[in-house]
VOGU-3710 file (C-alpha; in Angstrom, 3 decimals, decimal comma):
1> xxxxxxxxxx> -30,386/6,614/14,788  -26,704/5,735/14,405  -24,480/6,254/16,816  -21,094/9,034/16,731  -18,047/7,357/15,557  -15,544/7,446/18,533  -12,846/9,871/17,102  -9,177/10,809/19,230  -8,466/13,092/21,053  -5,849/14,004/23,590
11> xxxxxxxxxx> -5,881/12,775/27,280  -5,353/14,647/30,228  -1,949/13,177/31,061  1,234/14,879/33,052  4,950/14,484/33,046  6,048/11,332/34,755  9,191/12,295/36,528  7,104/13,949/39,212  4,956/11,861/40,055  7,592/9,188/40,086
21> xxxxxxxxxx> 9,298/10,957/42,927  5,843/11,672/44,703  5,282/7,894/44,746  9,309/7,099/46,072  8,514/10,012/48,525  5,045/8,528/49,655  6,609/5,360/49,948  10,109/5,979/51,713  7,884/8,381/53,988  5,285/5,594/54,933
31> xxxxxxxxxx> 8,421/3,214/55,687  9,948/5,637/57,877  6,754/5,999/59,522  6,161/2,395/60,406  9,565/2,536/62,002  9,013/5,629/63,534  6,084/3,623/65,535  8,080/0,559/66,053  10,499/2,176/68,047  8,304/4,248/69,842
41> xxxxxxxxxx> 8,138/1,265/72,033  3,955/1,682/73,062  0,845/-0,142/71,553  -0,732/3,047/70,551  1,541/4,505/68,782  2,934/1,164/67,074  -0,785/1,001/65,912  -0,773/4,390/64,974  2,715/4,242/63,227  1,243/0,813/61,209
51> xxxxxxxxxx> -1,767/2,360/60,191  -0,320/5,837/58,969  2,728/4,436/57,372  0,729/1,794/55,493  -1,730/4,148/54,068  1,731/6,205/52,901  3,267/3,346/51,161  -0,494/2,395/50,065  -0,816/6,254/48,655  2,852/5,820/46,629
61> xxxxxxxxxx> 2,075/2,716/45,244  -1,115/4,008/43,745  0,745/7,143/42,432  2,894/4,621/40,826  0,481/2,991/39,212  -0,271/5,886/36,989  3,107/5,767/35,717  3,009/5,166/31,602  5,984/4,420/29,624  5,647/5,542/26,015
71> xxxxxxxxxx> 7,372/4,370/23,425  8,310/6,591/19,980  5,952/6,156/17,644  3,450/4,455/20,215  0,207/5,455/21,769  -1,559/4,726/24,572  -5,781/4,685/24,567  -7,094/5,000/27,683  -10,343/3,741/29,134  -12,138/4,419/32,761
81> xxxxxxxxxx> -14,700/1,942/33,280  -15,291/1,142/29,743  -15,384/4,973/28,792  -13,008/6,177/26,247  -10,850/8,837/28,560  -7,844/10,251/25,286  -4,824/9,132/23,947  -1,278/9,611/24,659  1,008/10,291/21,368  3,763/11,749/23,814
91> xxxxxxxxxx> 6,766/9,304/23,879  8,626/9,474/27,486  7,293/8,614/31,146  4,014/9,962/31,234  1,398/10,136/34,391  -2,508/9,470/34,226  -5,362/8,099/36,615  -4,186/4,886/37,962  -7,994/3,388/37,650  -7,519/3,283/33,636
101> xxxxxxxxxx> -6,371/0,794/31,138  -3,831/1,922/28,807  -3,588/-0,810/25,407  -0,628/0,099/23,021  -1,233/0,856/19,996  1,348/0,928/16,833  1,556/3,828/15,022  4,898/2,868/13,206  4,162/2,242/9,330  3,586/-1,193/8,387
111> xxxxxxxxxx> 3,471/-3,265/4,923  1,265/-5,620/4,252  1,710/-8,449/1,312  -1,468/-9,949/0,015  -1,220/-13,620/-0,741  -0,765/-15,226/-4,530  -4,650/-14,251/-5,213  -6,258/-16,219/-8,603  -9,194/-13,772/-10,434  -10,836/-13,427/-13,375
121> xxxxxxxxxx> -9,878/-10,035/-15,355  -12,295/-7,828/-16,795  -12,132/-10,044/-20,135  -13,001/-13,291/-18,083  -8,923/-14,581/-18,230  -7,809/-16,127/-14,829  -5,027/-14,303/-13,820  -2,537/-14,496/-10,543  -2,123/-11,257/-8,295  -0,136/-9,876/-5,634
131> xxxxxxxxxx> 0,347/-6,093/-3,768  1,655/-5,159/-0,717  0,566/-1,770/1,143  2,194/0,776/3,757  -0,310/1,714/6,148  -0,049/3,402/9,117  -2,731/4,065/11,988  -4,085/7,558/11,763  -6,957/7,659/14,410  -6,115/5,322/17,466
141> xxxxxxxxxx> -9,676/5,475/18,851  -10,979/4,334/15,625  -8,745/1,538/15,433  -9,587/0,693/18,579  -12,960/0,659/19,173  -14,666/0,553/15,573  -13,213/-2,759/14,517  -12,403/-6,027/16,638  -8,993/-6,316/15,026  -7,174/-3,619/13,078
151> xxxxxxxxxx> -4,423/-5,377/11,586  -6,706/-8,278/10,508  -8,856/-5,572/9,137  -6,801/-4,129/6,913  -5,518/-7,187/5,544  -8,933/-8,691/4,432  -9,874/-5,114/3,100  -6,514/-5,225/0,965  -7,385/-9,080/0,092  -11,080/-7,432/-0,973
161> xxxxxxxxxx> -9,253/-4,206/-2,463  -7,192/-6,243/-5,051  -9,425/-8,709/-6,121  -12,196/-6,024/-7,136  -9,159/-4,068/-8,960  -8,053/-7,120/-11,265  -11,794/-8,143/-11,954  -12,031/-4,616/-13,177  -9,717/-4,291/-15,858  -8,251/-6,555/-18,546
171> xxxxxxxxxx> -4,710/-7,995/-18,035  -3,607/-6,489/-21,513  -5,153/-4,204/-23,718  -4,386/-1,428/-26,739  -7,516/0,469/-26,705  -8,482/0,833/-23,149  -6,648/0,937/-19,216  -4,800/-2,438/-18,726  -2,991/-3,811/-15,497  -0,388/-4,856/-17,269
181> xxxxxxxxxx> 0,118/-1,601/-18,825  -1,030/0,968/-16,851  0,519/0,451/-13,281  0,587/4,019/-12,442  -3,512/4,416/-13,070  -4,380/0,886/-11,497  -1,968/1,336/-8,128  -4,137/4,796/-7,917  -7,585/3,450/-8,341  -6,262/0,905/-5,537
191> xxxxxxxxxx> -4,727/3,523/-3,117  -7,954/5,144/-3,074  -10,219/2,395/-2,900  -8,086/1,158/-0,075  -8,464/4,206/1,598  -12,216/4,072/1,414  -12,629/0,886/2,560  -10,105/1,178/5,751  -11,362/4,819/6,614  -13,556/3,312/9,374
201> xxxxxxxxxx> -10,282/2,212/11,038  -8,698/4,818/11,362  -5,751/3,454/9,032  -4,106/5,980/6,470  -2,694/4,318/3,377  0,464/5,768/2,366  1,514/3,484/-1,058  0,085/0,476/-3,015  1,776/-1,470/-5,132  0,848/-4,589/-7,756
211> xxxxxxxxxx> 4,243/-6,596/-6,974  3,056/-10,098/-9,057  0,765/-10,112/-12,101  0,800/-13,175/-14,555  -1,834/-15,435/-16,168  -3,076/-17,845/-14,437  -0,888/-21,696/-15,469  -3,581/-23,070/-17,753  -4,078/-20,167/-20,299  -0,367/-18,968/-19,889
221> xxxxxxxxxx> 0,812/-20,845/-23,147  -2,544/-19,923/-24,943  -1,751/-16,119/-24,209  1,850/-16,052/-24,181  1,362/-16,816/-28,013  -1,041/-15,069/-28,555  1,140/-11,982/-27,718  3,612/-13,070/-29,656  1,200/-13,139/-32,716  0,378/-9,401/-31,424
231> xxxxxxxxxx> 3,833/-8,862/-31,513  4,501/-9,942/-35,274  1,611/-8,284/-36,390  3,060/-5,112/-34,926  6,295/-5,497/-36,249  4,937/-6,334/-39,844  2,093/-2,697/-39,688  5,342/-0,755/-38,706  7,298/-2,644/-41,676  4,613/-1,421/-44,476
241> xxxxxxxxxx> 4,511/1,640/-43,005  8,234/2,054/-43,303  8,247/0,447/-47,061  5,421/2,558/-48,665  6,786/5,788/-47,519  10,288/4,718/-48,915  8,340/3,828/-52,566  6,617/6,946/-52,146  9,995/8,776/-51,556  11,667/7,064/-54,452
251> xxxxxxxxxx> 9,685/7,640/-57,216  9,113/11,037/-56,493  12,867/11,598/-56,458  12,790/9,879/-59,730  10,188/12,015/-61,449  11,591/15,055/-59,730  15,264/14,371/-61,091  14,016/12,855/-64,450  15,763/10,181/-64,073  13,438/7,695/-65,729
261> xxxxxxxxxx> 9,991/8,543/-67,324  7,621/5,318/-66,510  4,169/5,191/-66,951  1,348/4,065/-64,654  2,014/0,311/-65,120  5,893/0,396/-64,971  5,771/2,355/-61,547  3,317/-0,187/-60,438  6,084/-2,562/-61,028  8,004/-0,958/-59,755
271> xxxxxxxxxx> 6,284/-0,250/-56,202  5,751/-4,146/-56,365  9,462/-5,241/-56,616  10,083/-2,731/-54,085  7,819/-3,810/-51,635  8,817/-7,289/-51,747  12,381/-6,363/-51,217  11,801/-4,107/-48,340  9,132/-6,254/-46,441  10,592/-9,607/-47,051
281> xxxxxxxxxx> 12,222/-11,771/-44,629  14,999/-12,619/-46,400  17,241/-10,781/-48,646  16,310/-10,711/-52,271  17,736/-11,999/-55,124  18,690/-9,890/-57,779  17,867/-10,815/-61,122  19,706/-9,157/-64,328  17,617/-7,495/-67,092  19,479/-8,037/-70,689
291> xxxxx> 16,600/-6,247/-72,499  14,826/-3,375/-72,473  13,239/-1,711/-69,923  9,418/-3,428/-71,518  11,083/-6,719/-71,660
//
C-alpha cells in the first residue's frame, strides 16, 4: 500500500516579540537572582539563589531558542523528532517549540538554463537545444521530504523535459508542428510536461522558454542549403502564380475590349512570350516584328 504524500500545512507558531522579552525577562530575572543570593551573605541561601537563578537564565535561554527569523519570501519546515510539525510562510520574528529544526526553504522564483543539449528531432536530424524555466516552490513539505534535492531535481527533470520535446517534433516542417516554427505550441507542450514531471516536488512552473535551437555542426551546411533550395522553390510557385493570373487578366481584357481577335494558337503564343517575360530572371529582350501578325 503506498504511503500519503506529505503535503503543507501551517505550523502552530506565535509572534516573536513576546517571547523575546519573556526570554530577556527570564534571563535578567535569573541574574538578579543569583545576586540576590550572593549578597545574602549565608550558604543556604547562596545555594538557593544559584540554583533558582540558574534555572531562570536556563528557562530564558530556552525561550530564546524558539526564536525564528523569517525572511520575505522564505519558509521555515519544521520537524520534532523526525515528524513533520508545519511550515512558517510568515516573514518577521516568529516563536515555535525550541526542540524543532527549522531548514529554510526558498520560495523566491528561480530560472533555470539547461545546458547546450545535442538530440535527434523527430525526422532523425541532430540538432542543438537550449531553455531556461521560472520555477518557484509551491508545496515546501513536498520539496522537502519527497525528493533528496529540489533544485537538482528540477534541473534533471528540465534536462529530461527538453530532450523528449525536440525528439518529438521535426526542426522544420510545412505540413505538420515544427520547433522551429511553432514556438508558442512547443514552449506549451513543455510547460506542461514540466509541470507533470516536477509535481512530486512541490515546484510550480511559471514560463518555459526554447532560448537556442540550431542544427547540429555536421548537417548545418547540408540543411542550411537545403532551405535555401526550399526557399527558391517558394519564391518561383509564388512567381507562376503571379504570371498566369496576369496572362489570364490580359487576354481577357483583350477579348473584352476587342482589341485583337487571335485564335487558339496565337493566344498560346502569346501566354508563352508572356510567361517567359514575367518569370524570367532577367529582363527580356524585345524583338521587333516587321510583318504581319502570322509572320
Amino acid at each position: 500500500m503506498p504511503r500519503p504524500k506529505i503535503t503543507e500545512r501551517p505550523a502552530g507558531d506565535r509572534g516573536g516579540w513576546a517571547m523575546l522579552a519573556l526570554a530577556v525577562a527570564l534571563i535578567l530575572l535569573g541574574v538578579a537572582v543569583v545576586l540576590i543570593g550572593v549578597a545574602s551573605g549565608g550558604v543556604a541561601g547562596l545555594a538557593a539563589g544559584i540554583t533558582a537563578g540558574t534555572l531562570l537564565m536556563i528557562a530564558g535561554l530556552v525561550v530564546a531558542a524558539g526564536l525564528t527569523p523569517v525572511a520575505p519570501n522564505e519558509a521555515r519546515v519544521l520537524q520534532l523528532l523526525g515528524r513533520y510539525k508545519g511550515t512558517i510562510r510568515n516573514d518577521g520574528l516568529r516563536w515555535v517549540n525550541p526542540l524543532t529544526v527549522r531548514p529554510r526553504v526558498s520560495t523566491r522564483i528561480r530560472n533555470h538554463e539547461t545546458g547546450l543539449a545535442k538530440v535527434n528531432d523527430l525526422d532523425g536530424n541532430p540538432i542543438e537545444i537550449t531553455a531556461v524555466v521560472v520555477w518557484q516552490v509551491a508545496d515546501t513539505a513536498r520539496a522537502m521530504f519527497e525528493v533528496d534535492d529540489f533544485v537538482e531535481f528540477v534541473a534533471f527533470q528540465t534536462e529530461a523535459a527538453v530532450r523528449h520535446i525536440a525528439g518529438s517534433f521535426p526542426y522544420d516542417a510545412a505540413d505538420r508542428i515544427s520547433l522551429r516554427d511553432n514556438a508558442d505550441e512547443i514552449t506549451a507542450q513543455l510547460s506542461a510536461e514540466l509541470s507533470e514531471r516536477v509535481a512530486s516536488a512541490g515546484v510550480d512552473i511559471i514560463e518555459s522558454r526554447i532560448t537556442g535551437l540550431a542544427y547540429a555542426p555536421e548537417i548545418a551546411q547540408a540543411m542550411l542549403r537545403r532551405q535555401q533550395a526550399g526557399a527558391v522553390v517558394a519564391a518561383r510557385q509564388r512567381i507562376v502564380e503571379g504570371a498566369v493570373g496576369m496572362v489570364q487578366l490580359a487576354l481577357n481584357q483583350l477579348e473584352e475590349d476587342g482589341v485583337v481577335e487571335l485564335d487558339e494558337e496565337r493566344k498560346a503564343t502569346m501566354v508563352s512570350n508572356l510567361l517567359v517575360v514575367l518569370c524570367a530572371d532577367r529582363d527580356a529582350q524585345p524583338v521587333v516584328n516587321t510583318g504581319s501578325l502570322y509572320q
